[in-house]
N, CA, C and O atoms as a GROMACS GRO file, in nm:
protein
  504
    1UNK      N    1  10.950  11.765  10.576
    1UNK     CA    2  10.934  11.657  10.480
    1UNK      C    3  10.897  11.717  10.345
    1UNK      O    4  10.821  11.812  10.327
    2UNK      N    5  10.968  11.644  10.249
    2UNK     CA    6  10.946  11.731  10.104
    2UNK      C    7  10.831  11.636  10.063
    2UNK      O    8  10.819  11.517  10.092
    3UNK      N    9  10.752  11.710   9.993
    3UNK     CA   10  10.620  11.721   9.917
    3UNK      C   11  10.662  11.556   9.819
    3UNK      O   12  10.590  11.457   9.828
    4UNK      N   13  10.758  11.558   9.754
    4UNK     CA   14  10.822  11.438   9.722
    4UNK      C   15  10.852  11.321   9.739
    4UNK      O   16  10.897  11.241   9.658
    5UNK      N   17  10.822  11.306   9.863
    5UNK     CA   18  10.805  11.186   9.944
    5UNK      C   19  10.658  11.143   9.954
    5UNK      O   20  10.638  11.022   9.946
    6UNK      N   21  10.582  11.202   9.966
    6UNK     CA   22  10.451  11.126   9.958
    6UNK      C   23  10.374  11.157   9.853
    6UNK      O   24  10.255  11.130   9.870
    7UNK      N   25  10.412  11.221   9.713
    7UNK     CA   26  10.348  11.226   9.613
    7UNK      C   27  10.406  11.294   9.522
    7UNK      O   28  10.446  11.410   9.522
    8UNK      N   29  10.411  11.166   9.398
    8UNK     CA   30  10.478  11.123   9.270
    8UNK      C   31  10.371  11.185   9.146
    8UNK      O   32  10.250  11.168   9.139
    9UNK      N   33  10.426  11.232   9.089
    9UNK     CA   34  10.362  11.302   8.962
    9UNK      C   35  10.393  11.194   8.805
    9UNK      O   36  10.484  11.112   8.819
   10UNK      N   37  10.351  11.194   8.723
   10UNK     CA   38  10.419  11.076   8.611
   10UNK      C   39  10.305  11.099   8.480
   10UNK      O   40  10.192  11.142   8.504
   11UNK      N   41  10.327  11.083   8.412
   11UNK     CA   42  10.237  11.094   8.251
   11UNK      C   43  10.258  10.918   8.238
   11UNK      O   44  10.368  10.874   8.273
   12UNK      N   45  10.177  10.843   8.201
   12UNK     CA   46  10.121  10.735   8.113
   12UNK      C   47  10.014  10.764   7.976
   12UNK      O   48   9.894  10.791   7.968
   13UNK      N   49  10.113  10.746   7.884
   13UNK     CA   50   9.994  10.780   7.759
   13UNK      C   51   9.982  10.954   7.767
   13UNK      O   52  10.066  11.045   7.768
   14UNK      N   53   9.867  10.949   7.772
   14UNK     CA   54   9.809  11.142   7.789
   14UNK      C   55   9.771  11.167   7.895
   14UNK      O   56   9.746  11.283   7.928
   15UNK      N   57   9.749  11.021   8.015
   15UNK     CA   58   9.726  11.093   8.100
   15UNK      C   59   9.829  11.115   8.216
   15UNK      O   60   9.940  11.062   8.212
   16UNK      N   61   9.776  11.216   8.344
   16UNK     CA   62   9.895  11.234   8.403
   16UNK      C   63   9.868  11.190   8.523
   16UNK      O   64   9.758  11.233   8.559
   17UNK      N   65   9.926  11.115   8.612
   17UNK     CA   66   9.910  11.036   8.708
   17UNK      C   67   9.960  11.029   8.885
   17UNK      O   68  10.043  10.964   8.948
   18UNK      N   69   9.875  11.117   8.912
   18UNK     CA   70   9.976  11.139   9.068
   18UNK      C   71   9.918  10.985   9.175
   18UNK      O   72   9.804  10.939   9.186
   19UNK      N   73  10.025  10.947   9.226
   19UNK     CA   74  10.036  10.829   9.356
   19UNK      C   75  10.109  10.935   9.464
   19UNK      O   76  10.209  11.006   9.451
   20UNK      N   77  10.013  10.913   9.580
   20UNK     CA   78   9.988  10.936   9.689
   20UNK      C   79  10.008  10.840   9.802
   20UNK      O   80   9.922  10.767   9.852
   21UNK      N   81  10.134  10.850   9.838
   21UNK     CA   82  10.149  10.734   9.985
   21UNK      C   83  10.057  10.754  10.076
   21UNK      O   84  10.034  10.875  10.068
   22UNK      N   85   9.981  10.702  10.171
   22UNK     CA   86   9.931  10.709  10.270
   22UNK      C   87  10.021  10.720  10.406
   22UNK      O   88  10.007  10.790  10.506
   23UNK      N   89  10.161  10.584  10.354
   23UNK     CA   90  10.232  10.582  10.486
   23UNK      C   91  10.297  10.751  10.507
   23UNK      O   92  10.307  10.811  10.614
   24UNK      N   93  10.332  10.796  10.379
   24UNK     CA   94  10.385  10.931  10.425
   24UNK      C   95  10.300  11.053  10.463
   24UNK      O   96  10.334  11.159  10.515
   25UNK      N   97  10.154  10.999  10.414
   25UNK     CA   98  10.079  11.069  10.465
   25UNK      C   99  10.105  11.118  10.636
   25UNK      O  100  10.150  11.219  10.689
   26UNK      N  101  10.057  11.001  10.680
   26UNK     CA  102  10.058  10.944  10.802
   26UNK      C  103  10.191  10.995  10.893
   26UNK      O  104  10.197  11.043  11.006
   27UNK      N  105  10.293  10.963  10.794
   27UNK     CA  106  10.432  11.079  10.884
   27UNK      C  107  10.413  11.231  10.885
   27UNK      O  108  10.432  11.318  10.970
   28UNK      N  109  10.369  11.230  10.761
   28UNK     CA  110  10.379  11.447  10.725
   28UNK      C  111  10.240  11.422  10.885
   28UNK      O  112  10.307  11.374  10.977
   29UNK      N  113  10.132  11.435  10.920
   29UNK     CA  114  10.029  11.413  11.014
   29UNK      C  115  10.111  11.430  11.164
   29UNK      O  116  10.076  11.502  11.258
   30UNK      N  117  10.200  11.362  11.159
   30UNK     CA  118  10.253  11.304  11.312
   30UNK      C  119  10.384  11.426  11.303
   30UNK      O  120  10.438  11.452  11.411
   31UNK      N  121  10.427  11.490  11.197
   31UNK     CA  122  10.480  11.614  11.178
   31UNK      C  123  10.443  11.741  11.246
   31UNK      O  124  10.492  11.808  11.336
   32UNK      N  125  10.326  11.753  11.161
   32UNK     CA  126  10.210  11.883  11.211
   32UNK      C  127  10.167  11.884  11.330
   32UNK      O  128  10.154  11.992  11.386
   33UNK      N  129  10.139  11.779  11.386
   33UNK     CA  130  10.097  11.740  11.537
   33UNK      C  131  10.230  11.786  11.627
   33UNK      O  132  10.224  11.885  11.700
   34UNK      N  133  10.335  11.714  11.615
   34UNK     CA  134  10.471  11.738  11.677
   34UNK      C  135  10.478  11.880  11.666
   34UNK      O  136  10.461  11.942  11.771
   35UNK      N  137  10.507  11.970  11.524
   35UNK     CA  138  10.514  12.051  11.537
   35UNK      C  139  10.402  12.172  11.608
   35UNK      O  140  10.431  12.277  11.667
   36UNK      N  141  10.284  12.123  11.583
   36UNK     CA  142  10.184  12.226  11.680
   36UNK      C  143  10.185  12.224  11.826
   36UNK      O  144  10.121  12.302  11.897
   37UNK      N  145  10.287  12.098  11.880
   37UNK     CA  146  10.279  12.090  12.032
   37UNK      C  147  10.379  12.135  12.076
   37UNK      O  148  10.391  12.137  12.198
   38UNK      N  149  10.504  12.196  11.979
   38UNK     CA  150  10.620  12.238  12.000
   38UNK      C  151  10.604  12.373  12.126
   38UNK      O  152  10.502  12.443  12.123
   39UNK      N  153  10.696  12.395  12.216
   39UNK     CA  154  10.688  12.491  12.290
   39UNK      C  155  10.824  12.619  12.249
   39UNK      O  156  10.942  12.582  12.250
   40UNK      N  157  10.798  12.719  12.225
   40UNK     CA  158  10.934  12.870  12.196
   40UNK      C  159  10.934  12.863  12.337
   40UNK      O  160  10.848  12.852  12.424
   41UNK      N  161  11.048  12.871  12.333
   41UNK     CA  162  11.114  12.966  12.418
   41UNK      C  163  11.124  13.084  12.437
   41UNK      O  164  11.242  13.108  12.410
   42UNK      N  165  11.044  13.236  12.484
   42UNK     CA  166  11.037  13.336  12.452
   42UNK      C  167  11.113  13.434  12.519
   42UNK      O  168  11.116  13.553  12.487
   43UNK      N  169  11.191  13.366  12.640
   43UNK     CA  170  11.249  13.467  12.716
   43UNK      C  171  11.465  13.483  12.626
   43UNK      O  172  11.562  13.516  12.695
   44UNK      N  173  11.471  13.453  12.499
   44UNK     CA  174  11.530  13.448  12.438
   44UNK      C  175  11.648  13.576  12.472
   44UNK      O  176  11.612  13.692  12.454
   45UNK      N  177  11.780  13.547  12.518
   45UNK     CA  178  11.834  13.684  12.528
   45UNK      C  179  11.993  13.698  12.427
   45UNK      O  180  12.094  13.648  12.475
   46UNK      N  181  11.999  13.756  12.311
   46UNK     CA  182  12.127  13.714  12.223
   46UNK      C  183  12.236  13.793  12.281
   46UNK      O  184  12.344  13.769  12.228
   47UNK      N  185  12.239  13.899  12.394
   47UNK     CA  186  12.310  13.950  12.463
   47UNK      C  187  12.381  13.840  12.534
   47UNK      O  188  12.503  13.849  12.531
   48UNK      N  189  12.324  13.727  12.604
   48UNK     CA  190  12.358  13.636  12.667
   48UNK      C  191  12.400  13.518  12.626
   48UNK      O  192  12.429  13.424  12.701
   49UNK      N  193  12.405  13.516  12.460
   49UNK     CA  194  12.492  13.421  12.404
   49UNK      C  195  12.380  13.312  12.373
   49UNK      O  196  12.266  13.308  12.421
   50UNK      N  197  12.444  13.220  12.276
   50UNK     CA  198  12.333  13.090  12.246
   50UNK      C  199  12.294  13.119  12.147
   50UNK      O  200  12.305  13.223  12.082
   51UNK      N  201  12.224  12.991  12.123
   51UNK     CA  202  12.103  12.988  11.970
   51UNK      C  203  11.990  13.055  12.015
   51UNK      O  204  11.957  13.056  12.133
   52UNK      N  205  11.938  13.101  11.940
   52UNK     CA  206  11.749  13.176  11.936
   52UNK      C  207  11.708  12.993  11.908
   52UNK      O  208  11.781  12.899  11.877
   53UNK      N  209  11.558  13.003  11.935
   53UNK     CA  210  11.478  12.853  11.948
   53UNK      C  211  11.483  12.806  11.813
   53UNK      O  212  11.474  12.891  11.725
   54UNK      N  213  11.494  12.702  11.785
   54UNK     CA  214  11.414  12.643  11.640
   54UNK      C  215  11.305  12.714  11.568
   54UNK      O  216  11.215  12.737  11.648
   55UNK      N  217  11.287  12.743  11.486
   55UNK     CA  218  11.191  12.746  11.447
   55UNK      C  219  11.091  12.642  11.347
   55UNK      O  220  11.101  12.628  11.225
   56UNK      N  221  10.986  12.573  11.444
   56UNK     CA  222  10.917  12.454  11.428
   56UNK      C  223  10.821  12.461  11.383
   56UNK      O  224  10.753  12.359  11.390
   57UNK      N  225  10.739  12.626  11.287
   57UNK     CA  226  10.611  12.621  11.271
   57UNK      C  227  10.649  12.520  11.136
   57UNK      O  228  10.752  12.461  11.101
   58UNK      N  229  10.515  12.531  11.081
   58UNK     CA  230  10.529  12.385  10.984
   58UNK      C  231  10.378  12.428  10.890
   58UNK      O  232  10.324  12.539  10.898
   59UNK      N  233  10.343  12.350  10.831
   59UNK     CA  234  10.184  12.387  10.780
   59UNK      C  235  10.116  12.300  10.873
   59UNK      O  236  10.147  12.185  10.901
   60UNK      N  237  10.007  12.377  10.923
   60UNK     CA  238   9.854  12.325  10.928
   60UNK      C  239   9.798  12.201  10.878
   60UNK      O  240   9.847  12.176  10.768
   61UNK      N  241   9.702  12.099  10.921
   61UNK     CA  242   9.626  12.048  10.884
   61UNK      C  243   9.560  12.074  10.746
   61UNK      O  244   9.557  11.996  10.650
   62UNK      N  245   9.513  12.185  10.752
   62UNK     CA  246   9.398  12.266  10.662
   62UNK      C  247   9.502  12.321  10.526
   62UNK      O  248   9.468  12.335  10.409
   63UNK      N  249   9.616  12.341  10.577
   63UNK     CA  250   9.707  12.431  10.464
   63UNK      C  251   9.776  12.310  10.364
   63UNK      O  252   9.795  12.312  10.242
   64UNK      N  253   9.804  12.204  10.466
   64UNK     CA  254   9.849  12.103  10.393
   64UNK      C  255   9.754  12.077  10.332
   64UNK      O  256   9.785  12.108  10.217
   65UNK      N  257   9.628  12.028  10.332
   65UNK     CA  258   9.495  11.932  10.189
   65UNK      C  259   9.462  12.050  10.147
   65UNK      O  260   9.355  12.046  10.086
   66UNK      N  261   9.518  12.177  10.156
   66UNK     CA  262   9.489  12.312  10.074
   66UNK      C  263   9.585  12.276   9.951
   66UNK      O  264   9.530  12.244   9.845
   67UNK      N  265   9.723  12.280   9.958
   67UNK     CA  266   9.833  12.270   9.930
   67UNK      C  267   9.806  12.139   9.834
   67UNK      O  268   9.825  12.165   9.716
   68UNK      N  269   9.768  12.009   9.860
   68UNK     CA  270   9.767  11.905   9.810
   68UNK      C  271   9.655  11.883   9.732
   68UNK      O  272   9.644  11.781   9.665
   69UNK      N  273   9.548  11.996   9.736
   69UNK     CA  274   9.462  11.952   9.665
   69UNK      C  275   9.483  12.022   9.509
   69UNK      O  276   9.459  11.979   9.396
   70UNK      N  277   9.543  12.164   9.565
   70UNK     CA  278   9.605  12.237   9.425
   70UNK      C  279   9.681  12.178   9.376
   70UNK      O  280   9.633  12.195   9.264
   71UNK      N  281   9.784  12.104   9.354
   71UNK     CA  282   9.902  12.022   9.340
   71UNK      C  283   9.771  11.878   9.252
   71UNK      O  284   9.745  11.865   9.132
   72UNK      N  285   9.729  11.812   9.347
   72UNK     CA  286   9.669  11.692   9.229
   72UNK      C  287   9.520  11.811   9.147
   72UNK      O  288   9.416  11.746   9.147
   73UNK      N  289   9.512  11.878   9.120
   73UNK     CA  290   9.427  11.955   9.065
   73UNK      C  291   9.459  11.922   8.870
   73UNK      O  292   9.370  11.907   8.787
   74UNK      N  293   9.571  11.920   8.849
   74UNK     CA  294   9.619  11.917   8.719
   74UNK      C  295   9.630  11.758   8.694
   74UNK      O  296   9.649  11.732   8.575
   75UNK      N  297   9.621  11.635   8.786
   75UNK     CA  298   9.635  11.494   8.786
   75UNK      C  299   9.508  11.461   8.685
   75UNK      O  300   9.404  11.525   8.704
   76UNK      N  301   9.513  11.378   8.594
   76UNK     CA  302   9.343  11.293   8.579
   76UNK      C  303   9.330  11.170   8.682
   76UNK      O  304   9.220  11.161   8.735
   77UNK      N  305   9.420  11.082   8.715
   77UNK     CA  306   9.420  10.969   8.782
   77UNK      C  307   9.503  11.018   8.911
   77UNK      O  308   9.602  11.084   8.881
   78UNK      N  309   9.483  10.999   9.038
   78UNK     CA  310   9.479  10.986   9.156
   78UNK      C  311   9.471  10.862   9.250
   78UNK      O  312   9.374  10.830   9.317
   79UNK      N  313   9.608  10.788   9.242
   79UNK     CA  314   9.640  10.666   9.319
   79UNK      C  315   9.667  10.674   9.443
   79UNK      O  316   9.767  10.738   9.476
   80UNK      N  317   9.598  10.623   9.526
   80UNK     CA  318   9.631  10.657   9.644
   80UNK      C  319   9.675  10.502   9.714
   80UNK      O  320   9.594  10.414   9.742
   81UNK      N  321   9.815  10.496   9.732
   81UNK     CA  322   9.864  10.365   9.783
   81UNK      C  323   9.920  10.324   9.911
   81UNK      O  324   9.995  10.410   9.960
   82UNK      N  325   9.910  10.251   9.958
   82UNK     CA  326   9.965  10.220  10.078
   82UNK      C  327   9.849  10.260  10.192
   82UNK      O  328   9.878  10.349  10.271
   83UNK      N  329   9.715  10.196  10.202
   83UNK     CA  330   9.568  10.253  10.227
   83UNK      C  331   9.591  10.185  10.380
   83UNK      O  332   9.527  10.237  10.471
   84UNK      N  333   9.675  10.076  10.412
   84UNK     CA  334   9.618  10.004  10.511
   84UNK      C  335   9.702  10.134  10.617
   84UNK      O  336   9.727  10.088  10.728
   85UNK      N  337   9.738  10.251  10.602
   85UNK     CA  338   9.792  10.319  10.658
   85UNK      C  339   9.680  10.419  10.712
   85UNK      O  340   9.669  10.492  10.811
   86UNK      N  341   9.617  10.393  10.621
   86UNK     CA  342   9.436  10.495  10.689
   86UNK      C  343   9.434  10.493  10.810
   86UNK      O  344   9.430  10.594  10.881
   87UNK      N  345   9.438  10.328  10.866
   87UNK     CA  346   9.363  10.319  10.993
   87UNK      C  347   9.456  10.366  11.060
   87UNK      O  348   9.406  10.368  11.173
   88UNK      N  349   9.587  10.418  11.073
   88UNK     CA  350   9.665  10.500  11.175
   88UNK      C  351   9.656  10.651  11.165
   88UNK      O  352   9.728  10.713  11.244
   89UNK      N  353   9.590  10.711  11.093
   89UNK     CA  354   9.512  10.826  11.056
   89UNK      C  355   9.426  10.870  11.158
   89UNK      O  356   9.336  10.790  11.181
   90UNK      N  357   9.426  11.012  11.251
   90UNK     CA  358   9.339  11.013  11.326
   90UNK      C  359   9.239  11.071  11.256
   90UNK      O  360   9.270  11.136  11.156
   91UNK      N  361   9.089  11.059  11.296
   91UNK     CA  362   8.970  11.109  11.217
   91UNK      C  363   9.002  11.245  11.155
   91UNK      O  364   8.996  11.269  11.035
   92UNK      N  365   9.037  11.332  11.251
   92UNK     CA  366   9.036  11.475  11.151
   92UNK      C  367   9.138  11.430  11.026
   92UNK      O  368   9.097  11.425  10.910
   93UNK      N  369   9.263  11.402  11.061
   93UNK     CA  370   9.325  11.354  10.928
   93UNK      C  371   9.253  11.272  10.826
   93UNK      O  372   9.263  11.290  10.705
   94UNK      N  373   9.195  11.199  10.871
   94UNK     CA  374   9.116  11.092  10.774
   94UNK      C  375   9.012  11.170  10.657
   94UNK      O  376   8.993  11.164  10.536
   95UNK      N  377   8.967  11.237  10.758
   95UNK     CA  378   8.834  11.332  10.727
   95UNK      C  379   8.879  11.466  10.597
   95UNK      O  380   8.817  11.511  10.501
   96UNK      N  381   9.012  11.493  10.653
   96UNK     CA  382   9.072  11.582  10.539
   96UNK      C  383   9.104  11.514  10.411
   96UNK      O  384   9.094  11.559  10.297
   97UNK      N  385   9.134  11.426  10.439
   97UNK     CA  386   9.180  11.331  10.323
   97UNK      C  387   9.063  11.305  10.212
   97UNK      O  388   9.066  11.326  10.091
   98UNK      N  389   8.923  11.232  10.325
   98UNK     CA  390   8.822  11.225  10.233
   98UNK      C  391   8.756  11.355  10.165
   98UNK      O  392   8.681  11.368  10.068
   99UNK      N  393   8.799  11.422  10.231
   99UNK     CA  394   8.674  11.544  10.167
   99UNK      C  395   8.802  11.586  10.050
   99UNK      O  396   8.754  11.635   9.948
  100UNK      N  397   8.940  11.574  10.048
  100UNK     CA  398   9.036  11.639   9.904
  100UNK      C  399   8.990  11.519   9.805
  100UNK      O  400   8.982  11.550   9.686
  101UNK      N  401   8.954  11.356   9.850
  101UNK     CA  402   8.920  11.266   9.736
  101UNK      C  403   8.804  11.289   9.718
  101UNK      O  404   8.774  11.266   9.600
  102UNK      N  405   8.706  11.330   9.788
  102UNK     CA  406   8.553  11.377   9.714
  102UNK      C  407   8.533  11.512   9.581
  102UNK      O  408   8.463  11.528   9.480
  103UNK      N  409   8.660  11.600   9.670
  103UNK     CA  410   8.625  11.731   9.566
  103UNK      C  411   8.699  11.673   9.437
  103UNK      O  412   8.644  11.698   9.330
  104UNK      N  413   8.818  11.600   9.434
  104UNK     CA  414   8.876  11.525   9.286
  104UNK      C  415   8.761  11.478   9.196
  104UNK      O  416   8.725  11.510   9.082
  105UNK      N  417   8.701  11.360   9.322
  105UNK     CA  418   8.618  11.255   9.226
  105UNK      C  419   8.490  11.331   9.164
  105UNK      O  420   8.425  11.263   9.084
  106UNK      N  421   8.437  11.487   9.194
  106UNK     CA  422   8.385  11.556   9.194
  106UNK      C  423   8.422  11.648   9.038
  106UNK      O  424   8.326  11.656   8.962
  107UNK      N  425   8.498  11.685   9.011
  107UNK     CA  426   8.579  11.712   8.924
  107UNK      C  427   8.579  11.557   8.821
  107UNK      O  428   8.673  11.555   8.742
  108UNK      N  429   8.511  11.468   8.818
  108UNK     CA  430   8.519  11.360   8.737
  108UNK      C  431   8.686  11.321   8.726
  108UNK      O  432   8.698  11.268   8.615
  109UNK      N  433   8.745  11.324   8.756
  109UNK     CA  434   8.858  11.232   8.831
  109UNK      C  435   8.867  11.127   8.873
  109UNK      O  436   8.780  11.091   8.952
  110UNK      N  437   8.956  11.053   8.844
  110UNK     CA  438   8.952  10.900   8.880
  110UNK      C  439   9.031  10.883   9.001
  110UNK      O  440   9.150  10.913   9.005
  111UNK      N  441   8.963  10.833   9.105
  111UNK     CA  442   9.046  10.806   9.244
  111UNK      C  443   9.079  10.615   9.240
  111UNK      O  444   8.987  10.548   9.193
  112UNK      N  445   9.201  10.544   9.287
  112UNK     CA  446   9.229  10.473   9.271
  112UNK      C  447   9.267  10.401   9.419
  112UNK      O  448   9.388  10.412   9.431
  113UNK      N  449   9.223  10.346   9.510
  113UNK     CA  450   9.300  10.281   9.605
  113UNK      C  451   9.391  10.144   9.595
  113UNK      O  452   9.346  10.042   9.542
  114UNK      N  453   9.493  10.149   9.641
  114UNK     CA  454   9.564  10.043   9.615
  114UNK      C  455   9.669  10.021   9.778
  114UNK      O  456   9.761  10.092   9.819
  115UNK      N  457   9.619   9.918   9.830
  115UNK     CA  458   9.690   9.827   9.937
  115UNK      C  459   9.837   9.871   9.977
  115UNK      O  460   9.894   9.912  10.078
  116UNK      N  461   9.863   9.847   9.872
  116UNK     CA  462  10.064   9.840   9.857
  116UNK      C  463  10.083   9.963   9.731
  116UNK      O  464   9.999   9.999   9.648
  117UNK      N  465  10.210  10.008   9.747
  117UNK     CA  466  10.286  10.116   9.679
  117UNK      C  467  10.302  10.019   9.492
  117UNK      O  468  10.292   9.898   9.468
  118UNK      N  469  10.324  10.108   9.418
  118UNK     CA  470  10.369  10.006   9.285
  118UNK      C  471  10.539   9.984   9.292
  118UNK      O  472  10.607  10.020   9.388
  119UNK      N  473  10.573   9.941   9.212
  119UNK     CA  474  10.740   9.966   9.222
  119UNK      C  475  10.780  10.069   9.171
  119UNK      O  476  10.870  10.133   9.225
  120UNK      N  477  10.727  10.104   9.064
  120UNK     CA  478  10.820  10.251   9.021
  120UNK      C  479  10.788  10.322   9.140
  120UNK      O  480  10.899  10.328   9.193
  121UNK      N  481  10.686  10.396   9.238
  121UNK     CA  482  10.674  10.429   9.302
  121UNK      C  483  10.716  10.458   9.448
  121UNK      O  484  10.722  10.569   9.502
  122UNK      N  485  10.756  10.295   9.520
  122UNK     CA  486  10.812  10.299   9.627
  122UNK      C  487  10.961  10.264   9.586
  122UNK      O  488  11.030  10.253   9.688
  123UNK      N  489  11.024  10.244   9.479
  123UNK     CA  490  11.149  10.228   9.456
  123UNK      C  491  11.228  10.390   9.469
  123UNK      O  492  11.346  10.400   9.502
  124UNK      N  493  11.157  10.486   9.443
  124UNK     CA  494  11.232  10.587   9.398
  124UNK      C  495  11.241  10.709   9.584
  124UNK      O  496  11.146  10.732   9.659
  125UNK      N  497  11.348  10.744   9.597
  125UNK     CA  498  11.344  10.831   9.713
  125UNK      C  499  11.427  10.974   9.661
  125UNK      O  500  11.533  10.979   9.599
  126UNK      N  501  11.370  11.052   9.693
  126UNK     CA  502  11.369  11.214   9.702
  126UNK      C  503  11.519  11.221   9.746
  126UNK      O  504  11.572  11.331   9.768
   0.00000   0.00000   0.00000
């Protein structure tokens, strides 16, 4: 899943404004999970013809709100939309989430929750 899908970058005025889906949150999550339960195949033989396995590693939990927190680091405003998607969030996900909106709002950053997506926002696809 591209980085693009769940978070929109945009300037209003001077400032610069990242929105943050939750629902795609919530998919990239059910990603990382899928992919950490993935099983290789290791007895792999290319003498014997065939594909070698997928390769399904993916980022981490930890690498992703690593990744996302550098990325809204340069934002002043931080919208985070589509919230009623939290509650399908399992705690560690949840928990990552809050602690990347604490270190923002920490940084005097404006965090924003909002219910529903805006339209410029959920209109546009990657």
């Amino acid at each position: 899943m591209d980085r693009r899908e769940f978070l929109r970058l945009k300037t209003e005025g001077r400032q610069s404004i990242a929105s943050l889906s939750c629902e795609m949150l919530y998919m990239r999550s059910i990603d990382v999970l899928l992919s950490s339960d993935a099983r290789v195949i290791s007895d792999f033989n290319p003498v014997e013809g065939g594909e070698p396995p997928a390769d399904v590693s993916g980022q981490t939990m930890g690498q992703f709100y690593h990744s996302l927190e550098e990325e809204l680091s340069s934002a002043d405003v931080l919208r985070v939309t589509d919230t009623q998607w939290l509650t399908s969030l399992d705690k560690e996900w949840r928990h990552g989430l809050d602690v990347v909106l604490d270190r923002i709002r920490s940084c005097g950053k404006r965090v924003e929750l909002t219910r529903t997506s805006t339209a410029s926002v959920s209109g546009q696809r990657a």
